[in-house]
Biopython code that builds the backbone (N, CA, C, O; Angstrom):
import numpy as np
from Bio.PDB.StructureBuilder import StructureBuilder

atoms = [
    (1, "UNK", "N", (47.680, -27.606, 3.547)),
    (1, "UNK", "CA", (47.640, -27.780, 2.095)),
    (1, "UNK", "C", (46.701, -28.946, 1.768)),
    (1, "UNK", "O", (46.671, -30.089, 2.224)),
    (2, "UNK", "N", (45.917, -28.312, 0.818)),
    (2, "UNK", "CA", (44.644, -29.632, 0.662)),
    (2, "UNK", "C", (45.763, -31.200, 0.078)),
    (2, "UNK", "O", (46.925, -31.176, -0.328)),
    (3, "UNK", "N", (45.096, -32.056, 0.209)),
    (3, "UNK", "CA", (45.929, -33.637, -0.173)),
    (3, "UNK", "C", (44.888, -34.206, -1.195)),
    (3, "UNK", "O", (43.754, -34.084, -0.730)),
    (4, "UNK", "N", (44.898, -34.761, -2.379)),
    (4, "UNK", "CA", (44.390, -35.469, -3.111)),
    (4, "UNK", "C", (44.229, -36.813, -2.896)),
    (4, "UNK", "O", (45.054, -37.242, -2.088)),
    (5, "UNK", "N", (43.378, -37.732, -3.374)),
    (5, "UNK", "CA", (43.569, -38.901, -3.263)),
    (5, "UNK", "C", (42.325, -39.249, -3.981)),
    (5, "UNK", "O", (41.154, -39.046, -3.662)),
    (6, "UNK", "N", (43.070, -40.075, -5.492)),
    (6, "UNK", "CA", (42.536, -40.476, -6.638)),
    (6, "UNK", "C", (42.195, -42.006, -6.421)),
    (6, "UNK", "O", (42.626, -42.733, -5.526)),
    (7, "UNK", "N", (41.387, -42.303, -7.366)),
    (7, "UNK", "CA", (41.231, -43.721, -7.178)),
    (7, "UNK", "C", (39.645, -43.873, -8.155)),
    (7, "UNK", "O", (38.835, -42.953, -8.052)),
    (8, "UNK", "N", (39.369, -44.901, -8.930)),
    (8, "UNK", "CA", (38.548, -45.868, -9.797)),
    (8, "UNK", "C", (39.552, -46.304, -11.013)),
    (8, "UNK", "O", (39.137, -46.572, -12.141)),
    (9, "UNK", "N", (40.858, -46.335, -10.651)),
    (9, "UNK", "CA", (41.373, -46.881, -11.623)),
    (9, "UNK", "C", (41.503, -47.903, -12.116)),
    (9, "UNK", "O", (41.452, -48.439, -11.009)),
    (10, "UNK", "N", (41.690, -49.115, -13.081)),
    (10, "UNK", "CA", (41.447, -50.627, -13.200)),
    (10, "UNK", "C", (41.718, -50.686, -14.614)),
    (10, "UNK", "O", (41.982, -49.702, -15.304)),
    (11, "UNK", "N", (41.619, -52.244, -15.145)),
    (11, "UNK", "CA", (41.677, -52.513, -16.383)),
    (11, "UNK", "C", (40.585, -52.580, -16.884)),
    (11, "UNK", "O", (39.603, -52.973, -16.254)),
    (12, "UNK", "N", (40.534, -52.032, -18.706)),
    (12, "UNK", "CA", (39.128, -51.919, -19.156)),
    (12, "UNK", "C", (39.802, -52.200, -20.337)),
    (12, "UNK", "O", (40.997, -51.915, -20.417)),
    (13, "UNK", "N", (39.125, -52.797, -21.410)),
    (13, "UNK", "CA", (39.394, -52.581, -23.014)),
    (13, "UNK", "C", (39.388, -51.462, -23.995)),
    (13, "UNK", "O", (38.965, -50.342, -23.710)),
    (14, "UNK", "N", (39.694, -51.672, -24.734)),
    (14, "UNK", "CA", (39.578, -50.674, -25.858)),
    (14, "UNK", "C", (38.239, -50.392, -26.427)),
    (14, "UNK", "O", (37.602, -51.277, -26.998)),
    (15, "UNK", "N", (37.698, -48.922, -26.256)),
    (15, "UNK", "CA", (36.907, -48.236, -26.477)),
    (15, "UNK", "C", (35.437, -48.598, -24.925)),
    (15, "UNK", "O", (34.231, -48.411, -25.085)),
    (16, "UNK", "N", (35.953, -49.001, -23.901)),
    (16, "UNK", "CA", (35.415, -48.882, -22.852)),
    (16, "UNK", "C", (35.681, -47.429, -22.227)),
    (16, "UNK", "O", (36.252, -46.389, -22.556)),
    (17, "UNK", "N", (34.748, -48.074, -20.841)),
    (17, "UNK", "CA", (35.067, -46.285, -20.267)),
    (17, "UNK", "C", (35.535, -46.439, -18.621)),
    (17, "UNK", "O", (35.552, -47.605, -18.228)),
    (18, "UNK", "N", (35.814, -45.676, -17.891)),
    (18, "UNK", "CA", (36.030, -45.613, -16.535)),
    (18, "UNK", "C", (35.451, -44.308, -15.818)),
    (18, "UNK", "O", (35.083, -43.369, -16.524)),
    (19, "UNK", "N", (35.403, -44.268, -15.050)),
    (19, "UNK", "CA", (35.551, -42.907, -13.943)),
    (19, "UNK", "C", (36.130, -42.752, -12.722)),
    (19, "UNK", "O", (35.952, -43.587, -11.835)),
    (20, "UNK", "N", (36.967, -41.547, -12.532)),
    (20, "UNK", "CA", (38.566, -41.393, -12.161)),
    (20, "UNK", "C", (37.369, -40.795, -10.949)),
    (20, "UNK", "O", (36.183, -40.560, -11.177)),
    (21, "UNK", "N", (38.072, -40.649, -9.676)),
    (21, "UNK", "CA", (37.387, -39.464, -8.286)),
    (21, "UNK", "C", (39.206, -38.744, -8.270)),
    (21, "UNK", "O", (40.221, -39.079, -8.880)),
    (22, "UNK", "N", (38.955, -37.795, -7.393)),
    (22, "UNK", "CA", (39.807, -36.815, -6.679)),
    (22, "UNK", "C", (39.371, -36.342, -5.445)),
    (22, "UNK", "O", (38.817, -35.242, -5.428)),
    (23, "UNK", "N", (39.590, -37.282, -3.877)),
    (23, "UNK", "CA", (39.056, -36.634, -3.358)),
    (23, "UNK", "C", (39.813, -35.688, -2.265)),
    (23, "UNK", "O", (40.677, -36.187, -1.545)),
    (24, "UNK", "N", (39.564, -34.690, -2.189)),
    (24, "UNK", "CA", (40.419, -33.971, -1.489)),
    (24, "UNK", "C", (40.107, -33.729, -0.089)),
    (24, "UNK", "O", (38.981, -33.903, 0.377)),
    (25, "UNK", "N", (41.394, -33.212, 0.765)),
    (25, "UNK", "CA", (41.786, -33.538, 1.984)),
    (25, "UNK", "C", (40.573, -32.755, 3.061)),
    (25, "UNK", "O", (40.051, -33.129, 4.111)),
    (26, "UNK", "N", (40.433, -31.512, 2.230)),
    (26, "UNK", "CA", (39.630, -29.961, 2.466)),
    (26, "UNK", "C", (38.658, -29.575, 1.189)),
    (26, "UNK", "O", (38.504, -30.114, 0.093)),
    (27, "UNK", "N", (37.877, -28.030, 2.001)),
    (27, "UNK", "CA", (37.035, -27.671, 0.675)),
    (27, "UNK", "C", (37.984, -27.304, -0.910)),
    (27, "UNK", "O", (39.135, -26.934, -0.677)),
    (28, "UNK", "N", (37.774, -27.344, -1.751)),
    (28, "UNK", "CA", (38.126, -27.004, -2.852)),
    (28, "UNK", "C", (37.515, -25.648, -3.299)),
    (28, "UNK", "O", (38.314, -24.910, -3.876)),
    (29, "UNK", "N", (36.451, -25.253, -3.168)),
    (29, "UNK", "CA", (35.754, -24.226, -3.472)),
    (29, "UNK", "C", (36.210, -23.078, -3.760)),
    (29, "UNK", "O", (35.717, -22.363, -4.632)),
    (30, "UNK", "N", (37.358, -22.727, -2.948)),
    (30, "UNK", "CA", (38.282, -21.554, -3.486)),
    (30, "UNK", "C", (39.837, -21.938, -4.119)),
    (30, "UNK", "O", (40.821, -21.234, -4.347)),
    (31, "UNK", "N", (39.578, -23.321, -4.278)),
    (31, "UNK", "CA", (40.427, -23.653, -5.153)),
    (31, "UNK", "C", (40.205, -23.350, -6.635)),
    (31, "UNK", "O", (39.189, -23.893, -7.070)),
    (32, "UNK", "N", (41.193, -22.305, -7.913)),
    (32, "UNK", "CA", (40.635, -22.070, -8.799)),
    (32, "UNK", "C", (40.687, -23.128, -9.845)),
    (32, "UNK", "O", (39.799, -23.410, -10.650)),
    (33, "UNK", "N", (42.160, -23.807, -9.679)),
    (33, "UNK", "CA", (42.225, -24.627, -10.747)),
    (33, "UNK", "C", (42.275, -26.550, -10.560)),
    (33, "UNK", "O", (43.184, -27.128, -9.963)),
    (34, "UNK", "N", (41.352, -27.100, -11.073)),
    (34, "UNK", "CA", (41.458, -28.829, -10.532)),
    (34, "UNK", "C", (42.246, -29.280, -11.696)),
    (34, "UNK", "O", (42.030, -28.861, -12.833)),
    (35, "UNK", "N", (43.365, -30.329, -11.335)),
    (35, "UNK", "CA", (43.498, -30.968, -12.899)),
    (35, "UNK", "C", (43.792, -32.491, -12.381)),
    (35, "UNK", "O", (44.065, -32.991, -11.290)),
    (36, "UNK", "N", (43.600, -32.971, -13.691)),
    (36, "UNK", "CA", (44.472, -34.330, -13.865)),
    (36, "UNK", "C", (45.453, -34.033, -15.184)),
    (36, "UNK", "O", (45.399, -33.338, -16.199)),
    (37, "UNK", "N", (46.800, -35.399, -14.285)),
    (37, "UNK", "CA", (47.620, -35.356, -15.158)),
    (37, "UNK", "C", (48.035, -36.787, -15.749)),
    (37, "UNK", "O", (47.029, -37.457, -15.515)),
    (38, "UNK", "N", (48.765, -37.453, -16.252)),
    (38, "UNK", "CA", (49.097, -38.756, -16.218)),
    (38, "UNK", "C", (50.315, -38.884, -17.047)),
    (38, "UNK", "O", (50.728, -38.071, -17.874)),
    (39, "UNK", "N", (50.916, -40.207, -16.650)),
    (39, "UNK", "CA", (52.445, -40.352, -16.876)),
    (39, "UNK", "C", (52.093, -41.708, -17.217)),
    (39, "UNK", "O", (51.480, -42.495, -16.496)),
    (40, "UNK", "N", (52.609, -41.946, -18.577)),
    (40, "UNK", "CA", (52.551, -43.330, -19.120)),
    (40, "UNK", "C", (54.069, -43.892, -18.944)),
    (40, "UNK", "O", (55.085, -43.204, -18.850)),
    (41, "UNK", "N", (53.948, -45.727, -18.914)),
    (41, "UNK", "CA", (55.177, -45.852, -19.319)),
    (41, "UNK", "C", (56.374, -45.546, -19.305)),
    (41, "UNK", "O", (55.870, -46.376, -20.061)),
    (42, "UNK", "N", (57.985, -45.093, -19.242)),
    (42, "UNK", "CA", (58.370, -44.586, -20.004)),
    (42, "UNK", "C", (58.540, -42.771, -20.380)),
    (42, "UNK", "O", (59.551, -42.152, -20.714)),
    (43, "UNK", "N", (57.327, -42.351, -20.195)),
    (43, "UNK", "CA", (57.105, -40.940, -20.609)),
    (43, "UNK", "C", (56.879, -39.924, -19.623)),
    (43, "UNK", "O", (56.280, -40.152, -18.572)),
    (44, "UNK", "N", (57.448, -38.564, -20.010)),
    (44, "UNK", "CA", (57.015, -37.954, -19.169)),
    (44, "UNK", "C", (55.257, -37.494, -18.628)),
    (44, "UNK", "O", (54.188, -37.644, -19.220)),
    (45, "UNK", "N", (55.630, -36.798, -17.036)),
    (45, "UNK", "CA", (53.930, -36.668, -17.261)),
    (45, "UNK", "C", (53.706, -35.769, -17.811)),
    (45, "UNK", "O", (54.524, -34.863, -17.971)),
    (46, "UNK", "N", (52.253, -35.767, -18.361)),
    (46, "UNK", "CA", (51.364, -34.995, -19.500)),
    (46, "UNK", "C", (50.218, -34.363, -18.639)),
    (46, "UNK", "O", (49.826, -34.864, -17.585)),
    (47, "UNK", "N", (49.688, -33.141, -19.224)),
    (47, "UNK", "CA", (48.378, -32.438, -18.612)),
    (47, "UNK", "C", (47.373, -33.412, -19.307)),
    (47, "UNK", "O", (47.713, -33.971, -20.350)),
    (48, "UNK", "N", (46.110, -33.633, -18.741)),
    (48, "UNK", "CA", (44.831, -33.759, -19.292)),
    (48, "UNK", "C", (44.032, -33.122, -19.439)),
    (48, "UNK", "O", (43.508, -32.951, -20.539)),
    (49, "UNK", "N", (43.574, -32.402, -18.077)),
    (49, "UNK", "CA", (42.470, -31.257, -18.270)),
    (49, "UNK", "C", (41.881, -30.781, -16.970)),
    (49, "UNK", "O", (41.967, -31.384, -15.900)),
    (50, "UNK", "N", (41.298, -29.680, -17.170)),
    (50, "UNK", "CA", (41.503, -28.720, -15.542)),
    (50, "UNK", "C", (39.919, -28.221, -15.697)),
    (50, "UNK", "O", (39.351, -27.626, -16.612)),
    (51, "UNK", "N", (39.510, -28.655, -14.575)),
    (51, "UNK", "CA", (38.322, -27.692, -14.294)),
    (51, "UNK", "C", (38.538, -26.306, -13.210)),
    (51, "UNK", "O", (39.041, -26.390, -12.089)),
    (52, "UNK", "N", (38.080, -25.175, -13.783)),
    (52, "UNK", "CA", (38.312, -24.272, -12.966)),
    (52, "UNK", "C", (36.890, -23.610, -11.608)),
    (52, "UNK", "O", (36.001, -24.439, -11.799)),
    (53, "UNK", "N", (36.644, -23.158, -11.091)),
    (53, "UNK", "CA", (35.901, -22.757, -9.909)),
    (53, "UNK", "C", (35.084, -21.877, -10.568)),
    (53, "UNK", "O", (34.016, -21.981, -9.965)),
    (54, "UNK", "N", (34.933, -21.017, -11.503)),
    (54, "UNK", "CA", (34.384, -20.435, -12.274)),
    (54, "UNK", "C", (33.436, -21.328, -13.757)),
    (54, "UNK", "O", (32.802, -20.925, -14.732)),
    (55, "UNK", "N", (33.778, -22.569, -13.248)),
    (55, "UNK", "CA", (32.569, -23.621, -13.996)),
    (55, "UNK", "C", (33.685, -23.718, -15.699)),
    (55, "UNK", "O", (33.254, -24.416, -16.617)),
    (56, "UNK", "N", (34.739, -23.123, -15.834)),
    (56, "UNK", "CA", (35.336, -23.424, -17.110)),
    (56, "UNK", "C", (36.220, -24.939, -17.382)),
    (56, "UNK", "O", (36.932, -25.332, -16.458)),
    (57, "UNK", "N", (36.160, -25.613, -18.436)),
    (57, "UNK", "CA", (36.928, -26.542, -18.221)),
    (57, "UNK", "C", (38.437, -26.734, -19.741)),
    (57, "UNK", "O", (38.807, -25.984, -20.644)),
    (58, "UNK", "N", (38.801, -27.929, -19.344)),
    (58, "UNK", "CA", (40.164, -27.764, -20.815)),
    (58, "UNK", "C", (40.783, -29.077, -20.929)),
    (58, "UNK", "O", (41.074, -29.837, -20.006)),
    (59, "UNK", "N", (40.887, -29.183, -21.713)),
    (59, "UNK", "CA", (41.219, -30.919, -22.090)),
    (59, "UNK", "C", (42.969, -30.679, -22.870)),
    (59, "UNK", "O", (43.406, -29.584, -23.225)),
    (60, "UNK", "N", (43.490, -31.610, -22.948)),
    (60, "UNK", "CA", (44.301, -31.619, -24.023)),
    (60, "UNK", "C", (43.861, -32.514, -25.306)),
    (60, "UNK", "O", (43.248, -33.581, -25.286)),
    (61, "UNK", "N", (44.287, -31.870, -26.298)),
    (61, "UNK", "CA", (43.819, -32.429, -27.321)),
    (61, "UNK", "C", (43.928, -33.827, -27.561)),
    (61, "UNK", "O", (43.059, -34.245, -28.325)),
    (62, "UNK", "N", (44.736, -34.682, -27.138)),
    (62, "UNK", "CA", (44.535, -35.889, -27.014)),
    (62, "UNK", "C", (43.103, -36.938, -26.655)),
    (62, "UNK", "O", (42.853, -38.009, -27.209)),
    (63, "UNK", "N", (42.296, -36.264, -25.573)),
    (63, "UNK", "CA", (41.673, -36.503, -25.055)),
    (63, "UNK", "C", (39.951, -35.854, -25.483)),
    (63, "UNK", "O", (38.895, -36.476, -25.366)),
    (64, "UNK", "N", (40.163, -34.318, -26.031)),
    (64, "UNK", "CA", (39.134, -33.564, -26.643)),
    (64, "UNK", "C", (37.735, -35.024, -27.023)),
    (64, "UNK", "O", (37.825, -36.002, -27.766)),
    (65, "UNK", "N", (36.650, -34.583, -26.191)),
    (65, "UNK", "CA", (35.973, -35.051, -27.471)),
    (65, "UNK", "C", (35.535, -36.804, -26.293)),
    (65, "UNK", "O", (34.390, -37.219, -26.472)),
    (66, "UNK", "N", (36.360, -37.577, -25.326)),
    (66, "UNK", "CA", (36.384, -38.915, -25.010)),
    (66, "UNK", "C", (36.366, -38.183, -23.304)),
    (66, "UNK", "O", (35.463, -38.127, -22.470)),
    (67, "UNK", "N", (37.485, -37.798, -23.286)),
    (67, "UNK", "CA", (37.105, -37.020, -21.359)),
    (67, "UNK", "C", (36.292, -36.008, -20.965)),
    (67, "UNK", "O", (35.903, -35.129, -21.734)),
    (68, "UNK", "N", (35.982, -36.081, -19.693)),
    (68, "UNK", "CA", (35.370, -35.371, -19.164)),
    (68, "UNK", "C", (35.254, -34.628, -17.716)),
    (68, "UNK", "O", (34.331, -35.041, -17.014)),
    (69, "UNK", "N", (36.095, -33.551, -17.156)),
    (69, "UNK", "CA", (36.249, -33.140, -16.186)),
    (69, "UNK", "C", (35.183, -32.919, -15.497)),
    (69, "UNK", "O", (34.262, -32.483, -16.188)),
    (70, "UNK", "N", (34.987, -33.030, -14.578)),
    (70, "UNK", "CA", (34.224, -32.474, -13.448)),
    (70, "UNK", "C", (34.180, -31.698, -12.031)),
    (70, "UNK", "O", (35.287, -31.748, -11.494)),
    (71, "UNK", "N", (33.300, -31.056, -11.337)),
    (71, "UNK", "CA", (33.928, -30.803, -9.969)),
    (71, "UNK", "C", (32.697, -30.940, -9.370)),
    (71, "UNK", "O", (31.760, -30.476, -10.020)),
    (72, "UNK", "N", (32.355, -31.611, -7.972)),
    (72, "UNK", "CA", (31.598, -31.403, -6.933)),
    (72, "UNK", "C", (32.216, -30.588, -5.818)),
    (72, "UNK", "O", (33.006, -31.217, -5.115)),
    (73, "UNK", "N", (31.993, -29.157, -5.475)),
    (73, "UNK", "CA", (32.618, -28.617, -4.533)),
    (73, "UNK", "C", (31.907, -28.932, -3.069)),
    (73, "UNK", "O", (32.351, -28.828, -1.926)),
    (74, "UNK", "N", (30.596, -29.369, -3.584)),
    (74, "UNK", "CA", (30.219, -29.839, -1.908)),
    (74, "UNK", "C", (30.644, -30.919, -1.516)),
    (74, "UNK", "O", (30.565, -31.046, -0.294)),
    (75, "UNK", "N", (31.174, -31.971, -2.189)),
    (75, "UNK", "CA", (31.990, -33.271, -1.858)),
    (75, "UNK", "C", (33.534, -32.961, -2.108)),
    (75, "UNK", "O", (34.248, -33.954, -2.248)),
    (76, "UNK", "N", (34.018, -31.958, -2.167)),
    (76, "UNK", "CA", (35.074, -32.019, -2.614)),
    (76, "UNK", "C", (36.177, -32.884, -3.127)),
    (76, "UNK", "O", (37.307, -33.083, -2.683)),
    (77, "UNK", "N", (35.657, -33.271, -4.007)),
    (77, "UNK", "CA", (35.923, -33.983, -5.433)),
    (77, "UNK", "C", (35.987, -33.910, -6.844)),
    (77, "UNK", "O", (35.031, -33.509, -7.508)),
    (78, "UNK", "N", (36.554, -34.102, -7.107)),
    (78, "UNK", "CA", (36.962, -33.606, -9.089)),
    (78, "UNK", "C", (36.848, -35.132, -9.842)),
    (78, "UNK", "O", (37.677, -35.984, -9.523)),
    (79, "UNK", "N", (35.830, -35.442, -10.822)),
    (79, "UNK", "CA", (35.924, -36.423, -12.012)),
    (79, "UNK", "C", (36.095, -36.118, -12.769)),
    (79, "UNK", "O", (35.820, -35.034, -13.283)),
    (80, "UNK", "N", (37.232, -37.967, -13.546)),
    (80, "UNK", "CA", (37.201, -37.669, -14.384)),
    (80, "UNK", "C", (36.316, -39.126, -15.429)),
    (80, "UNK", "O", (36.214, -40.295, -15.058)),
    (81, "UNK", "N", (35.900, -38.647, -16.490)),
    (81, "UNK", "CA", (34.894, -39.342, -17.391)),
    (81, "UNK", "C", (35.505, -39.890, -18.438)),
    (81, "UNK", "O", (35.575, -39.119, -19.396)),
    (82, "UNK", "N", (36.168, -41.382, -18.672)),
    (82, "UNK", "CA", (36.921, -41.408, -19.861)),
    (82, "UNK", "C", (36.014, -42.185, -20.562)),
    (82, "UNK", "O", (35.506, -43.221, -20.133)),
    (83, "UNK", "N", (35.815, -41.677, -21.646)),
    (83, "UNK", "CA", (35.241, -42.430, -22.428)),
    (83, "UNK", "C", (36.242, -43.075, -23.453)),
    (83, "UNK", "O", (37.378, -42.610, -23.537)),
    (84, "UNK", "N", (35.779, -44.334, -24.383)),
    (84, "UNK", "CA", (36.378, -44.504, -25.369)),
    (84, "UNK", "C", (37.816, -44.599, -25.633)),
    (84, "UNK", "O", (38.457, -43.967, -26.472)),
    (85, "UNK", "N", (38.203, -45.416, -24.857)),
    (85, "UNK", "CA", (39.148, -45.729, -24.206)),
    (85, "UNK", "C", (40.295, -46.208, -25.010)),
    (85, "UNK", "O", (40.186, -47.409, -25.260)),
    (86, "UNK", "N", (41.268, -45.701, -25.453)),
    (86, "UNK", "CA", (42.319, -46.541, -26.246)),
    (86, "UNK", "C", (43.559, -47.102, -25.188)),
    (86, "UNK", "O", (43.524, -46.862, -23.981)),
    (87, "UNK", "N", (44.607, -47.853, -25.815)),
    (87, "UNK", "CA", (45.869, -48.128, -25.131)),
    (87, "UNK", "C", (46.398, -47.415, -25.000)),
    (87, "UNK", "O", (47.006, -47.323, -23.934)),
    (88, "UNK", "N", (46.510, -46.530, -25.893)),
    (88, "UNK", "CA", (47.437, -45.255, -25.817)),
    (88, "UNK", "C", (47.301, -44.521, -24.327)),
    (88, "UNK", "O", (48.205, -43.826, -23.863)),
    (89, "UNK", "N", (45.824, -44.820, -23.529)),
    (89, "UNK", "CA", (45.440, -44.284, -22.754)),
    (89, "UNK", "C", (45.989, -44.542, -21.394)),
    (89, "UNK", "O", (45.811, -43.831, -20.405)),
    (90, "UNK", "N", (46.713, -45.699, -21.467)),
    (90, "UNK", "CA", (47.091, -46.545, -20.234)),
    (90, "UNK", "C", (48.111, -45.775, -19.871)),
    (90, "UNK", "O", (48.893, -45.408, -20.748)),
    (91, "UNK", "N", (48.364, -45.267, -18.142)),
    (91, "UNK", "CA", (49.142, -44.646, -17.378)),
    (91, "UNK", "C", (48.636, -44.323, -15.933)),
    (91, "UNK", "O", (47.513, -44.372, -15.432)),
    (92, "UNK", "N", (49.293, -44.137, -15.671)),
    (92, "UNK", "CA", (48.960, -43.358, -13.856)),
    (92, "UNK", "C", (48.382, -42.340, -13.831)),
    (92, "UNK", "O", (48.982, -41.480, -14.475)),
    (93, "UNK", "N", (47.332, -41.948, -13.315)),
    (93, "UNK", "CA", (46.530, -40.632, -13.229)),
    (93, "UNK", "C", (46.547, -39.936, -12.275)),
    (93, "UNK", "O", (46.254, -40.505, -11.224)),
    (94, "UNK", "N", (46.880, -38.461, -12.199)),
    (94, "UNK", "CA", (47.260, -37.926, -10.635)),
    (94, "UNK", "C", (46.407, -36.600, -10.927)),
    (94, "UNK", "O", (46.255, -35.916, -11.939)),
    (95, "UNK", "N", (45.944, -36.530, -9.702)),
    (95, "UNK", "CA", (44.892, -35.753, -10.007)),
    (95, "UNK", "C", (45.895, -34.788, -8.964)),
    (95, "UNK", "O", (46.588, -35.297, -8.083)),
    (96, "UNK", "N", (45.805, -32.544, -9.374)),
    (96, "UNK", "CA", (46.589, -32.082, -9.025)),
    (96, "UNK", "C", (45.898, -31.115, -8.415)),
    (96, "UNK", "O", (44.724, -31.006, -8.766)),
    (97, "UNK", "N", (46.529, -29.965, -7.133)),
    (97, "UNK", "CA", (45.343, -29.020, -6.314)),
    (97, "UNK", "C", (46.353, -27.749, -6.126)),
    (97, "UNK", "O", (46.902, -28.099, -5.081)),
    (98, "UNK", "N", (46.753, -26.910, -6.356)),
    (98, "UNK", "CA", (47.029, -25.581, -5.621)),
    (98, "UNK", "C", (48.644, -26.766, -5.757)),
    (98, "UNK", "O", (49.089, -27.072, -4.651)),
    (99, "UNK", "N", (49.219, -27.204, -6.663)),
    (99, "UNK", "CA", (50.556, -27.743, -6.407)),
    (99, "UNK", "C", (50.526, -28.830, -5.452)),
    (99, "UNK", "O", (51.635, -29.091, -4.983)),
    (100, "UNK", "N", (49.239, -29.775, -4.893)),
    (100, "UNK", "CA", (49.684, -30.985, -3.882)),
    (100, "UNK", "C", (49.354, -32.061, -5.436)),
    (100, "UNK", "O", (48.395, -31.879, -6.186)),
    (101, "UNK", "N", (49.932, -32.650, -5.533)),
    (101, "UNK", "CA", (49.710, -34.254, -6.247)),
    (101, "UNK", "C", (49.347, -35.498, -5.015)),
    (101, "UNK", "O", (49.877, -35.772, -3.939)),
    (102, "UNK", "N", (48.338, -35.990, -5.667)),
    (102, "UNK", "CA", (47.906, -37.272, -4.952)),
    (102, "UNK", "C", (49.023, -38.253, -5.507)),
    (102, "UNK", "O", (50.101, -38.027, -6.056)),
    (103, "UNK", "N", (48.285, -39.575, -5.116)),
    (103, "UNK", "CA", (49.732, -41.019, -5.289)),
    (103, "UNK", "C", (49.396, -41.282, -6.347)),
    (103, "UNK", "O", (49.968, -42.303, -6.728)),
    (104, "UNK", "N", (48.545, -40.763, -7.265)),
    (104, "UNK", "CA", (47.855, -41.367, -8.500)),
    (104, "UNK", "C", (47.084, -42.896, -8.815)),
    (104, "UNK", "O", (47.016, -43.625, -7.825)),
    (105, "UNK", "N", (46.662, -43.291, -9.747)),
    (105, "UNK", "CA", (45.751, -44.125, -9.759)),
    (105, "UNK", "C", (45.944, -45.182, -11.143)),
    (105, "UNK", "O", (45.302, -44.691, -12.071)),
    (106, "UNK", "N", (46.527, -46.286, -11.501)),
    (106, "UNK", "CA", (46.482, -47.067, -12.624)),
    (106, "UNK", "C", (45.575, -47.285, -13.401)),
    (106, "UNK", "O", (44.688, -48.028, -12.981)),
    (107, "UNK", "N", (45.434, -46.696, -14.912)),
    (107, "UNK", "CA", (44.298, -46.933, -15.728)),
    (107, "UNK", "C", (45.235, -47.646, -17.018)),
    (107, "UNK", "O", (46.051, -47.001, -17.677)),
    (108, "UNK", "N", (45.025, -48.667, -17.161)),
    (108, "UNK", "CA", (45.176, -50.173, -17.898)),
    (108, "UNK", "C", (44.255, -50.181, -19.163)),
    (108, "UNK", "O", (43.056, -50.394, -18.987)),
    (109, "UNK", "N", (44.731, -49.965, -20.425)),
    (109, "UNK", "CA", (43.582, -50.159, -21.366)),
    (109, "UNK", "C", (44.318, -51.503, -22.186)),
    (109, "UNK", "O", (45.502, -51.606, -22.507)),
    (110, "UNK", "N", (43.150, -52.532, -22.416)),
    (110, "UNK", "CA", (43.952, -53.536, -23.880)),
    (110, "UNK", "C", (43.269, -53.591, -24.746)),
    (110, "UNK", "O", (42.060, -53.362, -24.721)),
    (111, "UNK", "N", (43.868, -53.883, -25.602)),
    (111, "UNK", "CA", (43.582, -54.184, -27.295)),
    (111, "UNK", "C", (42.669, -55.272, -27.252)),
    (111, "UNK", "O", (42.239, -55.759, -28.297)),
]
sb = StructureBuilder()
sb.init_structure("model")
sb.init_model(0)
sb.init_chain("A")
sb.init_seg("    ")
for serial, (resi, resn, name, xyz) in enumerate(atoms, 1):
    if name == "N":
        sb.init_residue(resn, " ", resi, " ")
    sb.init_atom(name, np.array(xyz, "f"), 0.0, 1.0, " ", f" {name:<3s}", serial, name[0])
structure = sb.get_structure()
């Protein structure tokens, strides 16, 4: 079973940006669906957005518009692109494969 393992997570301010990796254990290539998810605080975890193998991608509306999924299947790796960064944004990011979750990754936003 492929294994994830996320990581560029850190503290940034409000309306800064970061970029998330996913790198996985094996090829991804016939993997159809990549996602990240994240769990703030307090809250349960939430979808963000999935790139699929067929080049399609999907955000949740929260995010529409500031993220940005990606996939390199020859590095087998999935980014993610946050732009514009609010607090609201701050949580653990786990990037997800065929059902394996990585350990996730701390993204810290302040006011």
């Amino acid at each position: 079973q492929v294994q994830p393992v996320e990581s560029g997570g850190g503290l940034v301010q409000a309306g800064g940006s970061l970029r998330l990796s996913c790198a996985a254990s094996e090829s991804i290539f016939k993997i159809n669906a990549m996602n990240w998810y994240r769990q703030a605080p307090g809250k349960q975890r939430e979808w963000v957005a999935t790139a699929t193998s067929g080049g399609n991608t999907d955000y949740a509306n929260s995010v529409k518009g500031r993220f940005t999924i990606s996939r390199d299947n020859a590095k087998n790796t999935v980014y993610l692109q946050m732009n514009s960064l609010k607090p609201e944004d701050t949580a653990v990011y786990y990037c997800n494969a065929e059902g394996a979750w990585g350990k996730g990754t701390l993204v810290t936003v302040s006011s």
